[in-house]
C-alpha positions in Angstrom: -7.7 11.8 28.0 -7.2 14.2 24.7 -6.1 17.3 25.2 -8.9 19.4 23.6 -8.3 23.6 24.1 -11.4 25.4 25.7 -12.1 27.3 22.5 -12.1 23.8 19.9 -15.8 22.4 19.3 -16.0 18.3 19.4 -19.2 17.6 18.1 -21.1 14.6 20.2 -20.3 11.4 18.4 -17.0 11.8 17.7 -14.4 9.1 18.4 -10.4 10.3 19.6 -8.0 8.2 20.6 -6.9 9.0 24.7 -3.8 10.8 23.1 -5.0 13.0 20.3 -4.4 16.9 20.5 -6.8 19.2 19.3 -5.5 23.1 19.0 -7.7 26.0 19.2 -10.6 27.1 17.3 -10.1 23.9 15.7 -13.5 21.7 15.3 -14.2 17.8 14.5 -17.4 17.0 13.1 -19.6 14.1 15.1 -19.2 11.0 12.2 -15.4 11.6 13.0 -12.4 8.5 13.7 -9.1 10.3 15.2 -7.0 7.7 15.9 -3.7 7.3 18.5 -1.4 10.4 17.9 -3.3 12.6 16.0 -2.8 16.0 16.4 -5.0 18.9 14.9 -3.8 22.2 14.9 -5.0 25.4 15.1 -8.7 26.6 13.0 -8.1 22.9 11.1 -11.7 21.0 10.2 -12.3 17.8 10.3 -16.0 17.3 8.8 -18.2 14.8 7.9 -17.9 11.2 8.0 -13.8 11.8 7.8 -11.3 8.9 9.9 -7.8 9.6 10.3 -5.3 6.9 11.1 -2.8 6.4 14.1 -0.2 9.5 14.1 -1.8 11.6 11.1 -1.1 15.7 12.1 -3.5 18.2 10.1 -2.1 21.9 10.4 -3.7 25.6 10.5 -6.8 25.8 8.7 -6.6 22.4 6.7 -10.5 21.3 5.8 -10.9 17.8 5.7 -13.9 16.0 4.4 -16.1 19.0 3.6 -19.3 17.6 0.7 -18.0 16.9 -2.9 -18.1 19.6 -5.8 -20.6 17.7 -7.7 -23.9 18.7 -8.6 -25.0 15.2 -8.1 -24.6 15.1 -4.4 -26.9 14.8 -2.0 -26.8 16.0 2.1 -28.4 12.3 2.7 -25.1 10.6 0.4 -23.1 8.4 3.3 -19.6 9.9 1.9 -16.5 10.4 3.6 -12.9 10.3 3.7 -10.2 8.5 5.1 -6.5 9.1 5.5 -3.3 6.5 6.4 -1.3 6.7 9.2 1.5 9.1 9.8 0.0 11.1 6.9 0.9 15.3 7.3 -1.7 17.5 5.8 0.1 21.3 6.1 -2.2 24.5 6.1 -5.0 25.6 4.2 -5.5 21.9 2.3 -8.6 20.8 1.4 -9.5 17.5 0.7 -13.1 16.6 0.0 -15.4 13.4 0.5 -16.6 10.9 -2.1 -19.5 10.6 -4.2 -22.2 7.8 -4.5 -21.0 7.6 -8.3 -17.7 6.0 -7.2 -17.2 4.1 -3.8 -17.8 7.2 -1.8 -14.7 7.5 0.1 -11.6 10.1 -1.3 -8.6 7.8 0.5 -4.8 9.1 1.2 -2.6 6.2 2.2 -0.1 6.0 5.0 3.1 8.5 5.2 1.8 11.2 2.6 3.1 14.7 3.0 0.5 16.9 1.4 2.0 20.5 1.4 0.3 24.0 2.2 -2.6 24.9 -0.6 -3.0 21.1 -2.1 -6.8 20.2 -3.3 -7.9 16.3 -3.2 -11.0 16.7 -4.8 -14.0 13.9 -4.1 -13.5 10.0 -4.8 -9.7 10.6 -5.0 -7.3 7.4 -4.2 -4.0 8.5 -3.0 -1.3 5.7 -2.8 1.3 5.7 0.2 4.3 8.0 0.7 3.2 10.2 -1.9 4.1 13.6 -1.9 2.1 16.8 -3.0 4.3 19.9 -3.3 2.2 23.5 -2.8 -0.9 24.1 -4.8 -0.7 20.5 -6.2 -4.6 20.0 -7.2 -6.2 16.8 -7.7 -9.5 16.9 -9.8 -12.7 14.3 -9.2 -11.6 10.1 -9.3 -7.8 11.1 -10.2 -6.0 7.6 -9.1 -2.4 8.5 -7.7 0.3 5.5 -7.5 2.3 4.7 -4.1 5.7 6.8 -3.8 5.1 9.5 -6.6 5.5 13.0 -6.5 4.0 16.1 -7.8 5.4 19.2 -8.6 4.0 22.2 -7.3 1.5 24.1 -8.9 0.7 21.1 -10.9 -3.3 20.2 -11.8 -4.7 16.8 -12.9 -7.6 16.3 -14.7 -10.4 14.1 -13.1 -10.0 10.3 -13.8 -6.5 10.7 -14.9 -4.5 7.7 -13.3 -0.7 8.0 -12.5 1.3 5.0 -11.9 3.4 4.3 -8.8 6.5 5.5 -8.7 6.1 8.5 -10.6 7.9 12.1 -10.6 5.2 14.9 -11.9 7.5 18.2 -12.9 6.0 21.2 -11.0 3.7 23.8 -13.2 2.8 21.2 -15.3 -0.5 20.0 -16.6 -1.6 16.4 -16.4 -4.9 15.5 -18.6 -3.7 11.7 -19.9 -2.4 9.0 -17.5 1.1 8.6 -16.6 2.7 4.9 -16.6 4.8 3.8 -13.5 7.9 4.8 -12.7 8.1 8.0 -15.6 9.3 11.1 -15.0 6.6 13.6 -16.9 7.0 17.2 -17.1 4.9 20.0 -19.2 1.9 22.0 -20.1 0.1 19.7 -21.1 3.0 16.7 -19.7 4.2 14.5 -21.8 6.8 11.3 -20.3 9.9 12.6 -20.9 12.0 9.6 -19.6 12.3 7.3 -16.4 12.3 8.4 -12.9 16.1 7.9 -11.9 16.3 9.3 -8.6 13.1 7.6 -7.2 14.2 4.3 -8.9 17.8 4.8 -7.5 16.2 5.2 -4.1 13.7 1.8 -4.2 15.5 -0.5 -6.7 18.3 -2.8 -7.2 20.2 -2.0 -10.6 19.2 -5.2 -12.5 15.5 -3.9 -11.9 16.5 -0.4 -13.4 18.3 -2.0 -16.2 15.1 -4.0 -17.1 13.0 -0.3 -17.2 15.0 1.4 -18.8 15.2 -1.4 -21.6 11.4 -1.5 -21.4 11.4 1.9 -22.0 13.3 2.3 -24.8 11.1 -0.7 -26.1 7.6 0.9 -25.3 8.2 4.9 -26.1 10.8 4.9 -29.4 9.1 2.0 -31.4 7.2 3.4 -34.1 4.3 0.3 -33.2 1.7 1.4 -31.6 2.6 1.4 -27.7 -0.2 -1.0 -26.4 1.1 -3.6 -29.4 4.5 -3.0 -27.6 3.1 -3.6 -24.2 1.5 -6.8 -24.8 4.5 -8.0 -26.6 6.6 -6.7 -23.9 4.2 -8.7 -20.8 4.4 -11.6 -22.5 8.5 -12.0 -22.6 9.4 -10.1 -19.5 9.6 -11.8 -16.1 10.5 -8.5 -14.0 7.8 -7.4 -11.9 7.8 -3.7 -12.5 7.7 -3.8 -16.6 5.0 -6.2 -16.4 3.5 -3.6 -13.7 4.4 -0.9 -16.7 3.3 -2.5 -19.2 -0.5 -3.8 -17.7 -1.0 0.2 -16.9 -0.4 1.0 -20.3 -3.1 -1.5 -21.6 -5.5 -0.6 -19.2 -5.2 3.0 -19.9 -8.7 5.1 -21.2 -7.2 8.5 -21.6 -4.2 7.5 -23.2 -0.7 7.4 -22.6 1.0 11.3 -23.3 4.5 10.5 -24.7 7.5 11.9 -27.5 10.4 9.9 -28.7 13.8 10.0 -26.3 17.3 9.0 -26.7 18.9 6.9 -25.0 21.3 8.9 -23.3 17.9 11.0 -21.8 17.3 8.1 -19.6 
């Protein structure tokens, strides 16, 4: 059975797992999915049509699924939001649901750690093992890639995308889309090189010779940077620059970059 204190309301309707934990003063809305290992501590909310995966623990006063800030929403809208398993959502985050404009679902992948004061805002899609330092905001439909990190006290702008892989400088502002594997930093950002740590961590050191040639291809040619990409797709064979290179084509809010050299990479 789940161990549920006295003073935590469960609202008829909702679904836990035998094992989940539920602290005091804590409440889970009737539309919610906790499943094995979940564990909700103290004055957290879990609202709306929210399902958290196997193992996910949501600390003091976190608010989970609460209605989008849009003015197009509707109390009738069948919204919600979902998070991965092992995800950690510290204190006082809030994370709101979707919007029918969108698919109506905000998603966080599996083995996030999103730190004390973070905002997901609605229609949100959060790659895995992604990590959100304190007051890291995310605006509306802002698309974050699998194993990037965000500064502290950094906001992105609503439909910016940033690729997988990514390390966002704290105190920075994000309002054009960051390609994979770049390190950007700034107010507003700006790609500033790769990201050698996280590539050091994940890659072989053929793969990161192949980036930071791509690199140097894409952001110090005076061409214009989606002539380079195509160019650059069409004679590499290495997964991650064609990866690099098809999210720099696709990009609608542009790509926010300044010449480097070489020995910054």
């Amino acid at each position: 059975m789940p161990q549920i204190h006295p003073s935590a309301i469960i609202e008829a309707g909702a679904v836990l797992a035998s094992d989940v934990e539920v602290g005091p003063y804590a409440f889970v809305s009737a539309m919610s999915t906790l499943g094995n290992g979940v564990r909700i501590h103290q004055g957290a909310q879990i609202c709306g049509q929210t399902t958290l995966g196997d193992g996910v623990q949501v600390y003091q006063y976190a608010i989970i699924g609460t209605p989008p800030q849009d003015l197009g929403y509707k109390p009738e809208d069948n919204v919600g939001v979902s998070i991965g398993k092992n995800s950690i959502i510290r204190e006082f985050v809030t994370i709101n649901a979707g919007t029918r404009k969108d698919e109506g679902i905000t998603r966080i992948g599996e083995n996030c750690f999103i730190m004390i004061y973070c905002h997901i805002g609605h229609d949100c899609q959060v790659g895995e093992r992604v990590i959100m330092a304190n007051n890291a905001t995310l605006a509306g439909h802002v698309h974050i890639g699998s194993h990037t990190v965000i500064g502290g006290m950094t906001p992105i702008h609503q439909f910016v995308h940033v690729g997988e892989g990514c390390m966002i400088g704290g105190a920075s502002a994000i309002s054009q889309d960051i390609p994979p594997f770049c390190l950007a930093e700034g107010n507003r950002a700006v790609v500033r090189g790769l990201n050698a740590i996280g590539l050091r961590r994940r890659f072989d050191k053929d793969t990161i010779k192949e980036l930071k040639q791509a690199f140097r291809f894409l952001f110090r040619s005076s061409e214009n940077i989606k002539i380079q990409a195509q160019a650059l797709m069409e004679q590499s064979s290495c997964p991650q620059v064609i990866q690099m290179c098809q999210f720099i084509l696709n990009t609608k809010r542009g790509i926010p970059y300044e010449r480097v050299e070489d020995n910054e990479l």
